[in-house]
N, C-alpha and C positions, 0 to 999 in steps of 0.2 A: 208083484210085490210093491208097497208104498213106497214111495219115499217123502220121508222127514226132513221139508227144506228145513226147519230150525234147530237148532241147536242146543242142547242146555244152556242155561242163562249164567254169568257170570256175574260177582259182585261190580260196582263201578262205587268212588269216593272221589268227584272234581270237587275242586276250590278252581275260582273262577269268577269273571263277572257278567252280571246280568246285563245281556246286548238286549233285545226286546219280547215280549209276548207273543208268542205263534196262535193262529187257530181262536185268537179271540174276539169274544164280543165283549161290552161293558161290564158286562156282570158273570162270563165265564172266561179261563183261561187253561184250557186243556193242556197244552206245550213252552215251550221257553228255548229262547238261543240262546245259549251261555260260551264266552270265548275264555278258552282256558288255553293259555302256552301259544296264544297268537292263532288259535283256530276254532272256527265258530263251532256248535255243537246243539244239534236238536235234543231236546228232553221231554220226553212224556211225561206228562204230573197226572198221580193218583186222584181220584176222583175229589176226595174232602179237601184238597189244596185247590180245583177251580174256581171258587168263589170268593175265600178268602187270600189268594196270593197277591192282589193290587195294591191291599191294606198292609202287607208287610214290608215289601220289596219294591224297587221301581230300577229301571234301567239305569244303567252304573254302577248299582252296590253290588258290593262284593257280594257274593253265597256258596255254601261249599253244597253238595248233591251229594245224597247216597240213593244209588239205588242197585238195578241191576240190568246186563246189557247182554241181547240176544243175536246170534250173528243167521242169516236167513242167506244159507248156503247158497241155491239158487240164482242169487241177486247178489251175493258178496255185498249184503248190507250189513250195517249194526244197528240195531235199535236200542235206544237208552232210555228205560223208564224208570223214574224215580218212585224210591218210597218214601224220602224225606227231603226236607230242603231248609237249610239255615239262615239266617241273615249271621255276615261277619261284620258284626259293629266297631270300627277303630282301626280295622287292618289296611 
């Protein structure tokens, strides 16, 4: 029999601030650490946000994530991949 280290996916909604760009080069940016409630947090960004996320955001602004997060039984990991990402201008 298989087994399924992953799990169904669950939704995720951090507010949070942007610590730095993971996984990048100048002109790509696949991941993001984001610290929400005093603790850092990897995030996988969907593909049409690698190019243009440098030009929105920079490290220290606020941003809130939606996405959704997989837990990989096996490994007692969670992966968090975004489907969206805000800039919180004023907060």
């Amino acid at each position: 029999m298989l087994d399924t280290p992953l799990l169904p996916s669950w939704l995720f909604n951090l507010e949070g601030t942007l610590l730095e760009f993971l996984d990048s080069s100048l002109d790509e940016t696949r991941s993001i650490l984001l610290e929400v409630e005093q603790e850092a947090m990897a995030i996988r960004l969907p593909k049409p946000l690698w190019v243009s996320l440098r030009r929105r955001v920079k490290p220290g602004d606020r941003v809130c994530c939606i996405g959704r997060s997989q837990l990989d039984s096996q490994n007692g990991v969670i992966y968090l991949n975004a489907d969206q990402l805000f800039s919180l201008m004023g907060s």
